[in-house]
DRENTORTI-220147 format. One record per residue (C-alpha): residue number from 1; residue in one letter; x, y, z. Coordinates in pm, whole numbers, plus 50000, padded with zeros to 5 digits. Layout:
+-----+---+-------+-------+-------+
:   k : r :     u :     v :     w :
+-----+---+-------+-------+-------+
: NUM : a :     X :     Y :     Z :
...
+-----+---+-------+-------+-------+
END
This chain:
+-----+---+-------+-------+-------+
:   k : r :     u :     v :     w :
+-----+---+-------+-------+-------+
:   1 : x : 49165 : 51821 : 46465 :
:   2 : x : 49055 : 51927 : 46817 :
:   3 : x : 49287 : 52077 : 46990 :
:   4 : x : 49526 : 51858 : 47282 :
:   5 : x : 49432 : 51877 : 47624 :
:   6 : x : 49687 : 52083 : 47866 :
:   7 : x : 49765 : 51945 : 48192 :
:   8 : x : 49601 : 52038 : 48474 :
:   9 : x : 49809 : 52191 : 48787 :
:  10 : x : 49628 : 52120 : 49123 :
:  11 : x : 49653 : 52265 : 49458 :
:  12 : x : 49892 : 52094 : 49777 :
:  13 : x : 49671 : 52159 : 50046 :
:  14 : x : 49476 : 51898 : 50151 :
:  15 : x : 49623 : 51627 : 50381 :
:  16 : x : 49538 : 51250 : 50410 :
:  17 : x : 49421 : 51132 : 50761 :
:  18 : x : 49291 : 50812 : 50740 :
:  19 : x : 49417 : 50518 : 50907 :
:  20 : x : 49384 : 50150 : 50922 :
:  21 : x : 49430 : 49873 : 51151 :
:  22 : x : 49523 : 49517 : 51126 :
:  23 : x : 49337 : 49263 : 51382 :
:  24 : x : 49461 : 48999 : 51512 :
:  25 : x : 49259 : 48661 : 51684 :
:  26 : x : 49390 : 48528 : 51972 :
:  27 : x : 49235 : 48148 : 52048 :
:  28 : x : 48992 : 48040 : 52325 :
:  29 : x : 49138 : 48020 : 52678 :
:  30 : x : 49135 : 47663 : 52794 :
:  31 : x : 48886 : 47580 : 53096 :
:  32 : x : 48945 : 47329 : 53320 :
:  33 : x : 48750 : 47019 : 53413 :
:  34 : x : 48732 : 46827 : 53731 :
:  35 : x : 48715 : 46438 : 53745 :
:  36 : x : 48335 : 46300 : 53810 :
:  37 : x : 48498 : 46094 : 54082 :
:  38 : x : 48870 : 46164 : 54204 :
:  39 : x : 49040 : 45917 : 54390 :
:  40 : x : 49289 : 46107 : 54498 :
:  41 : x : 49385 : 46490 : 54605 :
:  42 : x : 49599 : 46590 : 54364 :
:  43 : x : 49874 : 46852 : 54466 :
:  44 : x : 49800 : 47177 : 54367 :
:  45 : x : 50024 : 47434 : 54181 :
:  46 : x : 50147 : 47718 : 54246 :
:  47 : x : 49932 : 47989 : 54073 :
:  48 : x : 50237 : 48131 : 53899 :
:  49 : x : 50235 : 47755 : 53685 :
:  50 : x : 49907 : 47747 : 53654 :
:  51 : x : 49933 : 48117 : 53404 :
:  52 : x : 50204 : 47958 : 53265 :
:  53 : x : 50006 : 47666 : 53136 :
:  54 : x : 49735 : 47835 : 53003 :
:  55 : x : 49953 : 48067 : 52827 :
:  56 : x : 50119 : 47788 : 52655 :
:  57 : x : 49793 : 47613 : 52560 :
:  58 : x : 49654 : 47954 : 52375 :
:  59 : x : 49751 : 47973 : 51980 :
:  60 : x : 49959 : 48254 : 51951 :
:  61 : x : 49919 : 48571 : 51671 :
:  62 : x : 49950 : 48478 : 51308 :
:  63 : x : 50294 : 48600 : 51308 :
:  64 : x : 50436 : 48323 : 51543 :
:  65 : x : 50319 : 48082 : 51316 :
:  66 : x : 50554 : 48205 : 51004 :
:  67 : x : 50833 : 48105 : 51138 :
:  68 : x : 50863 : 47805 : 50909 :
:  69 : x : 50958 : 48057 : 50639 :
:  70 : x : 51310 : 48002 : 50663 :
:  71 : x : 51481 : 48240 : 50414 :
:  72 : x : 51364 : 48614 : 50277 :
:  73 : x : 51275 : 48438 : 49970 :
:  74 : x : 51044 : 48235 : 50109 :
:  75 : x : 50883 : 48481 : 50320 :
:  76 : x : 50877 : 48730 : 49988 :
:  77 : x : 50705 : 48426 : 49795 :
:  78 : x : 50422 : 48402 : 50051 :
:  79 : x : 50338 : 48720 : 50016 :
:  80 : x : 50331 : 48788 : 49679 :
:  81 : x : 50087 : 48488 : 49695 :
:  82 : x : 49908 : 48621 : 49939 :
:  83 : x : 49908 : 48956 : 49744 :
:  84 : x : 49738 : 48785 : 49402 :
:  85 : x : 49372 : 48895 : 49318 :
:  86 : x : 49306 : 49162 : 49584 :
:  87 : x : 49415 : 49480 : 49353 :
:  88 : x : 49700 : 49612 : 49583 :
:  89 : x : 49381 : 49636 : 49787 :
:  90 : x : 49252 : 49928 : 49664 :
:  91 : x : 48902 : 49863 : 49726 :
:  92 : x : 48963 : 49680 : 50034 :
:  93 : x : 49002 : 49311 : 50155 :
:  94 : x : 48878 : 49066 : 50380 :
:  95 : x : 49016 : 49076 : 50773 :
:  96 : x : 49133 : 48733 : 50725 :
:  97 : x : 49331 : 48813 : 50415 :
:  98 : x : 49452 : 49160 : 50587 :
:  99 : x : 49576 : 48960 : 50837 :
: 100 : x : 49774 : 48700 : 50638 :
: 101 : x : 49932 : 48937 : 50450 :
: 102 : x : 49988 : 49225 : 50765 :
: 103 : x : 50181 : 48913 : 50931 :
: 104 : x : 50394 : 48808 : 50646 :
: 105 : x : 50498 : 49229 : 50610 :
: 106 : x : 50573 : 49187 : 51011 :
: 107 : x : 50806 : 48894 : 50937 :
: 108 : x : 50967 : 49054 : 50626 :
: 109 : x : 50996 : 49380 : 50839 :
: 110 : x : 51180 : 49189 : 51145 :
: 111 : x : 51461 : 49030 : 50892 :
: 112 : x : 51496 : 49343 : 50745 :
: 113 : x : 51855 : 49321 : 50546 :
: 114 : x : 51943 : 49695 : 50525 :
: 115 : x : 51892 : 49816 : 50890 :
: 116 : x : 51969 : 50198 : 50792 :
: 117 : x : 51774 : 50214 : 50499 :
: 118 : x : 51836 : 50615 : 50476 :
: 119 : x : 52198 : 50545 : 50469 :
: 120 : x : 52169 : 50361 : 50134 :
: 121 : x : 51927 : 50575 : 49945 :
: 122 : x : 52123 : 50615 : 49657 :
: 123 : x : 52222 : 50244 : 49647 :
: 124 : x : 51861 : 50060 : 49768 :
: 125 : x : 51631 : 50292 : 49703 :
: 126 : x : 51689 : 50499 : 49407 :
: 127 : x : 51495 : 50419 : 49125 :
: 128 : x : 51101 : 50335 : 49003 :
: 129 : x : 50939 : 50143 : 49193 :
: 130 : x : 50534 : 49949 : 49177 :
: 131 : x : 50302 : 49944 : 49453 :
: 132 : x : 50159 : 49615 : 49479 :
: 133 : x : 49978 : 49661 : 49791 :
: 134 : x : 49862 : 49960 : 50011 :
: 135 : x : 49581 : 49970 : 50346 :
: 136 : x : 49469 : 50313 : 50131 :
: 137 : x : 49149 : 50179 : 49982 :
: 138 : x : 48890 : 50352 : 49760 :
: 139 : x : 48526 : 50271 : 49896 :
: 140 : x : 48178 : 50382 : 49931 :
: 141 : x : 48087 : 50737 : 49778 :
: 142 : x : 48452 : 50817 : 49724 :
: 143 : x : 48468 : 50497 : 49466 :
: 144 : x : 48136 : 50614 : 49304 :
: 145 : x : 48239 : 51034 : 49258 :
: 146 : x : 48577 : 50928 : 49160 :
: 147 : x : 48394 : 50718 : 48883 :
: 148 : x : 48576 : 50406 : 48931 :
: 149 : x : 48243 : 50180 : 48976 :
: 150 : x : 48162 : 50219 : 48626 :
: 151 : x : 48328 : 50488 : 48445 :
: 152 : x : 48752 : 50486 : 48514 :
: 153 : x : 48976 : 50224 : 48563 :
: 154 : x : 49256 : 50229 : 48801 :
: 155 : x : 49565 : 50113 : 48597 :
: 156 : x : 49892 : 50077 : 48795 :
: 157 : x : 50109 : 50311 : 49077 :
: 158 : x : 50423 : 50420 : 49037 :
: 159 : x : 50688 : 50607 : 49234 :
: 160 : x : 50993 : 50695 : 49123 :
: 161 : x : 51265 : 50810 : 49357 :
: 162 : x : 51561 : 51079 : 49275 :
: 163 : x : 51785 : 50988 : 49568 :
: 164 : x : 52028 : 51252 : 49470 :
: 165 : x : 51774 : 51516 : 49412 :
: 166 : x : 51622 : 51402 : 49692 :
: 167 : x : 51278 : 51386 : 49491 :
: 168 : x : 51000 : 51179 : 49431 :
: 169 : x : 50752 : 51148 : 49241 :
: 170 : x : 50406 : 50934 : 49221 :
: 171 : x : 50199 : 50848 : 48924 :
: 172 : x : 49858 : 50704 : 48942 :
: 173 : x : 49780 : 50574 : 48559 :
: 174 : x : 49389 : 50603 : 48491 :
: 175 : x : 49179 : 50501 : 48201 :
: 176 : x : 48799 : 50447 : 48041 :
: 177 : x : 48690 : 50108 : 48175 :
: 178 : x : 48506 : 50077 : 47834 :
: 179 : x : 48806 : 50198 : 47577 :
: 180 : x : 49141 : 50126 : 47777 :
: 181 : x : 49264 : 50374 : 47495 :
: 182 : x : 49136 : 50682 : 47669 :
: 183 : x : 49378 : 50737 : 47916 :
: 184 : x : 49590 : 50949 : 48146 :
: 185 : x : 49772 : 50999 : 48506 :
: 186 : x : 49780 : 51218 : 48804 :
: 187 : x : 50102 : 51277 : 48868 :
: 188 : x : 50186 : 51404 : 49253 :
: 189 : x : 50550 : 51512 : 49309 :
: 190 : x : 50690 : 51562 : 49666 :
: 191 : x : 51081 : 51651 : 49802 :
: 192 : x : 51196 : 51477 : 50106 :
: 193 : x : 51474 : 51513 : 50368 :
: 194 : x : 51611 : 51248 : 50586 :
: 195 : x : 51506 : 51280 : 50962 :
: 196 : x : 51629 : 50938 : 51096 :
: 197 : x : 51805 : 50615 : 50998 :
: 198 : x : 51489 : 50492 : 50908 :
: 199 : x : 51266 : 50779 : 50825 :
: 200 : x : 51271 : 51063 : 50573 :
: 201 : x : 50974 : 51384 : 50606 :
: 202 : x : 50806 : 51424 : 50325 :
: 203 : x : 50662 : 51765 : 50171 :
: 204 : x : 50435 : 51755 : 49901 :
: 205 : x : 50530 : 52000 : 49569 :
: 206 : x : 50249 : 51991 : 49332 :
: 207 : x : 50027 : 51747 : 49145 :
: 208 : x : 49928 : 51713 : 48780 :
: 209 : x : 49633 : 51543 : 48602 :
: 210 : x : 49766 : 51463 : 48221 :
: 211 : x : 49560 : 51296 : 47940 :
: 212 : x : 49756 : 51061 : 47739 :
: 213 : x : 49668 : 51095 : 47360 :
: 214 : x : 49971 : 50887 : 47229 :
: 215 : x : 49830 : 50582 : 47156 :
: 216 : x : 49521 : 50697 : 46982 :
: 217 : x : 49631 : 50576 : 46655 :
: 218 : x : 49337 : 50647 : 46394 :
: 219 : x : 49046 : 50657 : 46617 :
: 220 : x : 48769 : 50936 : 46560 :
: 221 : x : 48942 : 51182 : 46785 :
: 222 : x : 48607 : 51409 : 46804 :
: 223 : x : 48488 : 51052 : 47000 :
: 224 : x : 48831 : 51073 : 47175 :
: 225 : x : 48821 : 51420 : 47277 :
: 226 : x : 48432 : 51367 : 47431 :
: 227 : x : 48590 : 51051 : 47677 :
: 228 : x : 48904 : 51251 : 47734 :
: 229 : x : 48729 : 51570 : 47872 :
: 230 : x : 48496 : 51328 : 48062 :
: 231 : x : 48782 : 51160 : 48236 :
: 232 : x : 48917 : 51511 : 48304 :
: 233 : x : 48648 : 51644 : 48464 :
: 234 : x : 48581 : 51383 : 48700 :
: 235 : x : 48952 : 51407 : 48836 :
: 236 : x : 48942 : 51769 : 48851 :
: 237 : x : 48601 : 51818 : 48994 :
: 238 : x : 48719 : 51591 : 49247 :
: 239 : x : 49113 : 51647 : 49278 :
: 240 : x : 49076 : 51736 : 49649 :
: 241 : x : 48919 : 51383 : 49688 :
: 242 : x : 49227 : 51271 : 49508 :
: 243 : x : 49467 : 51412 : 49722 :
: 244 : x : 49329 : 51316 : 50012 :
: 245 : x : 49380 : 50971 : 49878 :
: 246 : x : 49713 : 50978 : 49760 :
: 247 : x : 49875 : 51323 : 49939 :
: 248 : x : 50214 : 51201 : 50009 :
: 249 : x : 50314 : 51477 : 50274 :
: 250 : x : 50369 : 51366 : 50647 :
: 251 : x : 50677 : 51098 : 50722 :
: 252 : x : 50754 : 50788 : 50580 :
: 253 : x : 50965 : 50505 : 50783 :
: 254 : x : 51147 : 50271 : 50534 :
: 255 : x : 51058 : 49947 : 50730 :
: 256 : x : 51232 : 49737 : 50460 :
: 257 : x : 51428 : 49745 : 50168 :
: 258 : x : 51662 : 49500 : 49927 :
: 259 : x : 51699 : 49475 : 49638 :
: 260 : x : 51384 : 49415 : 49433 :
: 261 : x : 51110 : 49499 : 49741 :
: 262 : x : 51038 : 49766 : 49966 :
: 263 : x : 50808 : 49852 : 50220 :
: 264 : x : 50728 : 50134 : 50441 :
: 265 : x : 50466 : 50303 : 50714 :
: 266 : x : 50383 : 50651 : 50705 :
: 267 : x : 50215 : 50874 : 50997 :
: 268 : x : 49854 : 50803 : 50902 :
: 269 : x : 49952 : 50408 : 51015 :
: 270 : x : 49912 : 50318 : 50594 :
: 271 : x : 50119 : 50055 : 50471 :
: 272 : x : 50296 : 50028 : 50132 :
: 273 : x : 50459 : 49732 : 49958 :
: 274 : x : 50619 : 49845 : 49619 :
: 275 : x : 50835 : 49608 : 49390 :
: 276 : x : 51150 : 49762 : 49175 :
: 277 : x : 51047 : 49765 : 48812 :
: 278 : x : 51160 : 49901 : 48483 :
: 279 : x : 51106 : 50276 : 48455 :
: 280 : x : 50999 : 50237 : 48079 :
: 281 : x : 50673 : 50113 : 48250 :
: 282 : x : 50572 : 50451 : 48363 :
+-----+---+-------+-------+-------+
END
Protein backbone atom coordinates (compact mmCIF):
# COMPACT_ATOMS: atom_id res chain seq x y z
CA UNK A 1 0.00 0.00 0.00
CA UNK A 2 1.66 3.27 -1.15
CA UNK A 3 2.51 5.27 1.28
CA UNK A 4 -0.06 8.60 2.45
CA UNK A 5 0.72 11.83 1.19
CA UNK A 6 2.08 14.52 3.93
CA UNK A 7 0.83 17.91 3.80
CA UNK A 8 2.46 20.41 2.19
CA UNK A 9 3.54 23.74 4.23
CA UNK A 10 3.72 26.82 1.87
CA UNK A 11 5.31 30.11 2.14
CA UNK A 12 3.23 33.69 3.43
CA UNK A 13 4.76 35.99 1.21
CA UNK A 14 2.99 36.84 -1.59
CA UNK A 15 0.18 39.46 -1.37
CA UNK A 16 -3.10 39.77 -3.42
CA UNK A 17 -3.55 43.11 -5.34
CA UNK A 18 -6.19 42.84 -7.56
CA UNK A 19 -9.21 44.81 -7.54
CA UNK A 20 -12.58 45.06 -9.05
CA UNK A 21 -15.14 47.51 -9.80
CA UNK A 22 -18.82 47.55 -10.04
CA UNK A 23 -20.42 49.91 -12.93
CA UNK A 24 -23.19 51.49 -12.78
CA UNK A 25 -25.62 53.03 -15.98
CA UNK A 26 -27.03 56.13 -15.55
CA UNK A 27 -30.07 56.80 -18.31
CA UNK A 28 -30.09 59.23 -21.30
CA UNK A 29 -30.43 62.93 -20.45
CA UNK A 30 -33.70 64.23 -21.77
CA UNK A 31 -33.44 66.87 -24.76
CA UNK A 32 -35.80 69.28 -25.30
CA UNK A 33 -38.06 70.04 -28.25
CA UNK A 34 -39.53 73.23 -29.44
CA UNK A 35 -43.15 73.51 -30.87
CA UNK A 36 -43.21 73.64 -34.96
CA UNK A 37 -45.43 76.66 -34.44
CA UNK A 38 -45.82 78.39 -30.88
CA UNK A 39 -48.52 80.59 -30.32
CA UNK A 40 -47.40 81.95 -27.51
CA UNK A 41 -43.98 82.99 -25.52
CA UNK A 42 -43.92 80.89 -22.88
CA UNK A 43 -42.20 82.20 -19.59
CA UNK A 44 -38.98 80.98 -19.11
CA UNK A 45 -37.41 79.36 -15.95
CA UNK A 46 -35.05 80.07 -13.98
CA UNK A 47 -31.97 77.92 -14.90
CA UNK A 48 -31.73 76.60 -11.35
CA UNK A 49 -35.46 74.64 -12.30
CA UNK A 50 -34.55 73.85 -15.37
CA UNK A 51 -31.35 71.26 -13.62
CA UNK A 52 -33.82 70.36 -11.40
CA UNK A 53 -36.08 68.91 -14.03
CA UNK A 54 -33.75 67.13 -15.86
CA UNK A 55 -32.39 65.61 -12.84
CA UNK A 56 -35.70 64.28 -11.96
CA UNK A 57 -36.42 62.93 -15.46
CA UNK A 58 -32.92 60.75 -15.43
CA UNK A 59 -33.39 56.98 -13.95
CA UNK A 60 -31.41 56.89 -11.06
CA UNK A 61 -28.53 53.93 -10.06
CA UNK A 62 -29.82 50.43 -9.60
CA UNK A 63 -29.74 50.90 -5.98
CA UNK A 64 -32.60 53.54 -5.84
CA UNK A 65 -34.71 51.23 -7.41
CA UNK A 66 -34.56 48.45 -4.41
CA UNK A 67 -36.25 50.23 -2.29
CA UNK A 68 -39.39 48.15 -2.67
CA UNK A 69 -37.53 45.52 -0.63
CA UNK A 70 -39.13 46.31 2.48
CA UNK A 71 -37.63 43.99 5.16
CA UNK A 72 -33.84 42.31 5.44
CA UNK A 73 -35.50 39.22 4.44
CA UNK A 74 -36.59 40.34 1.44
CA UNK A 75 -33.57 42.07 0.44
CA UNK A 76 -31.48 38.68 1.61
CA UNK A 77 -33.99 36.64 -0.73
CA UNK A 78 -33.12 38.76 -3.79
CA UNK A 79 -29.87 38.15 -3.51
CA UNK A 80 -29.51 34.79 -2.93
CA UNK A 81 -31.57 34.70 -6.19
CA UNK A 82 -29.55 36.79 -7.76
CA UNK A 83 -26.55 34.71 -6.44
CA UNK A 84 -27.93 31.16 -8.14
CA UNK A 85 -25.83 29.73 -11.12
CA UNK A 86 -22.86 32.14 -11.22
CA UNK A 87 -20.40 29.90 -8.88
CA UNK A 88 -19.84 32.54 -6.08
CA UNK A 89 -18.43 34.07 -9.26
CA UNK A 90 -15.38 32.53 -9.38
CA UNK A 91 -14.85 32.64 -12.95
CA UNK A 92 -16.50 35.85 -13.36
CA UNK A 93 -20.01 37.26 -14.33
CA UNK A 94 -21.75 39.41 -16.57
CA UNK A 95 -21.73 43.49 -15.76
CA UNK A 96 -25.38 43.33 -15.69
CA UNK A 97 -25.51 40.54 -13.17
CA UNK A 98 -22.45 42.27 -11.15
CA UNK A 99 -24.52 45.02 -10.95
CA UNK A 100 -27.76 43.46 -9.67
CA UNK A 101 -26.18 41.73 -7.18
CA UNK A 102 -23.35 44.81 -6.14
CA UNK A 103 -26.76 46.87 -5.55
CA UNK A 104 -28.66 44.42 -3.52
CA UNK A 105 -25.04 44.05 -1.14
CA UNK A 106 -25.32 48.13 -1.09
CA UNK A 107 -28.88 47.87 0.24
CA UNK A 108 -28.14 44.98 2.67
CA UNK A 109 -24.95 46.99 3.72
CA UNK A 110 -27.07 50.37 4.43
CA UNK A 111 -29.67 48.36 6.89
CA UNK A 112 -26.95 46.83 8.41
CA UNK A 113 -28.45 45.40 11.97
CA UNK A 114 -25.20 45.17 14.02
CA UNK A 115 -23.57 48.65 13.45
CA UNK A 116 -20.29 47.64 15.53
CA UNK A 117 -19.79 44.44 14.13
CA UNK A 118 -16.20 44.14 16.03
CA UNK A 119 -18.00 44.65 19.21
CA UNK A 120 -19.95 41.37 18.78
CA UNK A 121 -17.33 39.05 17.44
CA UNK A 122 -17.81 36.48 19.78
CA UNK A 123 -21.65 36.69 19.53
CA UNK A 124 -22.15 37.41 15.39
CA UNK A 125 -19.30 36.33 14.06
CA UNK A 126 -17.78 33.42 15.65
CA UNK A 127 -18.18 30.37 13.94
CA UNK A 128 -17.86 28.61 10.13
CA UNK A 129 -19.01 30.32 7.75
CA UNK A 130 -19.59 29.64 3.34
CA UNK A 131 -18.68 32.02 0.80
CA UNK A 132 -21.32 32.20 -1.63
CA UNK A 133 -20.05 34.99 -3.58
CA UNK A 134 -16.67 36.86 -4.00
CA UNK A 135 -15.40 39.75 -7.03
CA UNK A 136 -11.99 37.30 -6.71
CA UNK A 137 -12.40 35.42 -9.95
CA UNK A 138 -10.16 32.76 -11.54
CA UNK A 139 -9.66 33.58 -15.39
CA UNK A 140 -7.51 33.37 -18.34
CA UNK A 141 -3.99 31.57 -17.87
CA UNK A 142 -4.43 31.55 -14.11
CA UNK A 143 -7.72 29.16 -14.66
CA UNK A 144 -5.73 27.01 -17.19
CA UNK A 145 -2.12 26.53 -14.81
CA UNK A 146 -4.26 26.12 -11.86
CA UNK A 147 -5.91 23.20 -13.89
CA UNK A 148 -9.39 24.08 -13.24
CA UNK A 149 -10.46 24.11 -17.16
CA UNK A 150 -10.14 20.52 -17.34
CA UNK A 151 -8.27 18.87 -14.69
CA UNK A 152 -9.55 20.19 -10.80
CA UNK A 153 -12.68 21.11 -9.60
CA UNK A 154 -13.30 23.89 -7.26
CA UNK A 155 -15.53 22.38 -4.48
CA UNK A 156 -16.72 24.84 -1.77
CA UNK A 157 -14.94 27.85 0.65
CA UNK A 158 -14.91 27.89 4.00
CA UNK A 159 -13.80 30.15 6.83
CA UNK A 160 -14.01 29.48 10.12
CA UNK A 161 -13.56 32.15 12.74
CA UNK A 162 -12.01 31.67 16.48
CA UNK A 163 -13.31 34.94 17.92
CA UNK A 164 -11.66 34.23 21.17
CA UNK A 165 -8.41 33.16 19.71
CA UNK A 166 -8.78 35.75 17.55
CA UNK A 167 -8.03 33.25 14.53
CA UNK A 168 -9.19 32.32 11.34
CA UNK A 169 -8.87 30.09 9.15
CA UNK A 170 -9.84 29.46 5.25
CA UNK A 171 -10.27 26.25 3.42
CA UNK A 172 -10.55 25.98 -0.27
CA UNK A 173 -11.88 22.13 -0.92
CA UNK A 174 -10.45 20.86 -4.41
CA UNK A 175 -11.01 17.72 -6.34
CA UNK A 176 -10.49 15.61 -9.87
CA UNK A 177 -13.23 16.90 -12.16
CA UNK A 178 -13.25 13.27 -13.54
CA UNK A 179 -13.27 11.14 -10.01
CA UNK A 180 -14.81 13.64 -7.36
CA UNK A 181 -13.10 10.94 -5.04
CA UNK A 182 -9.64 12.33 -5.48
CA UNK A 183 -9.65 15.11 -3.35
CA UNK A 184 -8.10 17.61 -0.98
CA UNK A 185 -7.87 21.42 0.43
CA UNK A 186 -5.57 24.28 0.82
CA UNK A 187 -5.95 25.38 3.95
CA UNK A 188 -4.68 29.25 4.64
CA UNK A 189 -4.74 30.30 8.33
CA UNK A 190 -4.38 34.02 9.35
CA UNK A 191 -4.64 35.91 13.13
CA UNK A 192 -6.38 39.16 13.26
CA UNK A 193 -6.68 42.15 15.65
CA UNK A 194 -9.41 44.62 15.81
CA UNK A 195 -8.46 48.17 14.43
CA UNK A 196 -11.96 49.82 14.32
CA UNK A 197 -15.65 49.25 15.06
CA UNK A 198 -15.91 47.94 11.82
CA UNK A 199 -12.57 46.67 10.75
CA UNK A 200 -10.12 44.06 12.03
CA UNK A 201 -6.13 43.81 10.24
CA UNK A 202 -5.48 40.76 9.15
CA UNK A 203 -1.93 38.88 9.09
CA UNK A 204 -1.56 35.88 7.27
CA UNK A 205 0.17 32.64 9.38
CA UNK A 206 0.75 29.88 7.02
CA UNK A 207 -1.03 27.80 4.39
CA UNK A 208 -1.36 24.06 3.83
CA UNK A 209 -2.21 21.93 0.74
CA UNK A 210 -3.72 18.40 2.23
CA UNK A 211 -4.91 15.38 0.11
CA UNK A 212 -7.91 13.80 1.47
CA UNK A 213 -7.65 9.91 1.24
CA UNK A 214 -10.67 9.15 3.58
CA UNK A 215 -13.19 8.35 1.37
CA UNK A 216 -11.30 6.12 -0.93
CA UNK A 217 -13.06 3.11 0.13
CA UNK A 218 -11.70 0.06 -2.06
CA UNK A 219 -10.52 1.81 -5.05
CA UNK A 220 -7.06 0.72 -6.68
CA UNK A 221 -5.07 3.10 -4.55
CA UNK A 222 -1.87 2.68 -7.00
CA UNK A 223 -4.70 4.59 -9.51
CA UNK A 224 -5.42 6.83 -6.45
CA UNK A 225 -2.01 7.67 -5.56
CA UNK A 226 -1.17 8.63 -9.59
CA UNK A 227 -4.44 11.44 -9.43
CA UNK A 228 -3.46 12.39 -5.92
CA UNK A 229 0.22 13.35 -6.71
CA UNK A 230 -1.18 14.98 -9.92
CA UNK A 231 -3.51 17.20 -8.00
CA UNK A 232 -0.55 17.92 -5.69
CA UNK A 233 1.69 19.04 -8.00
CA UNK A 234 -0.37 21.39 -9.77
CA UNK A 235 -1.18 23.28 -6.39
CA UNK A 236 2.29 23.25 -5.33
CA UNK A 237 3.95 24.14 -8.57
CA UNK A 238 1.65 26.91 -8.51
CA UNK A 239 0.99 27.78 -4.68
CA UNK A 240 2.27 31.35 -5.22
CA UNK A 241 -0.55 31.65 -7.87
CA UNK A 242 -2.73 30.39 -5.11
CA UNK A 243 -1.95 32.80 -2.68
CA UNK A 244 -2.17 35.50 -4.66
CA UNK A 245 -5.72 34.40 -5.11
CA UNK A 246 -6.79 33.73 -1.81
CA UNK A 247 -3.87 35.59 0.58
CA UNK A 248 -6.02 36.85 3.29
CA UNK A 249 -3.49 39.50 4.76
CA UNK A 250 -4.38 43.31 4.45
CA UNK A 251 -7.81 44.63 6.38
CA UNK A 252 -11.11 43.47 6.29
CA UNK A 253 -14.27 45.91 7.10
CA UNK A 254 -17.26 43.83 8.39
CA UNK A 255 -19.88 45.77 6.25
CA UNK A 256 -22.65 43.45 7.56
CA UNK A 257 -23.43 40.86 9.81
CA UNK A 258 -26.69 38.93 11.53
CA UNK A 259 -27.30 36.14 12.16
CA UNK A 260 -27.06 33.67 9.28
CA UNK A 261 -25.15 36.27 6.59
CA UNK A 262 -22.20 38.26 6.47
CA UNK A 263 -20.45 40.39 4.26
CA UNK A 264 -17.33 42.34 4.13
CA UNK A 265 -14.68 44.57 1.86
CA UNK A 266 -11.14 44.21 2.21
CA UNK A 267 -8.25 46.74 0.97
CA UNK A 268 -7.88 45.30 -2.52
CA UNK A 269 -11.83 46.72 -3.02
CA UNK A 270 -12.92 42.55 -3.13
CA UNK A 271 -16.16 41.75 -1.87
CA UNK A 272 -17.27 38.68 0.14
CA UNK A 273 -20.73 37.33 0.94
CA UNK A 274 -20.45 34.17 3.24
CA UNK A 275 -23.57 32.34 4.80
CA UNK A 276 -23.28 30.62 8.53
CA UNK A 277 -23.25 26.88 8.05
CA UNK A 278 -22.60 23.74 9.97
CA UNK A 279 -18.91 23.22 10.70
CA UNK A 280 -19.28 19.37 10.05
CA UNK A 281 -19.29 20.62 6.37
CA UNK A 282 -15.68 21.44 6.37
Amino acid sequence: MPAMVAPVLLSPSHHCHCTTTATRRSGPLLSRCRPAAPRFRSRRRPRGAVLVARASAVPGPPEQSLARYETLGDAKAALYQALEGIDRGIFGVTSAKRSEIHGLVELLESRNPTPDPTDKLQDKVDGCWKLIYSTISILGKRRTKLGLRDFISLGDFFQIIDAKEEKAVNVVKFSARALKIFSGQLAIEASYNVTTKTRVGIKLESSTITPDQRHLGEYNLGICSVFIKKLMNIFQKNYDMLLAIFNPEGWLEITYVDESLRIGRDDKANIFVLEKTDPAEV
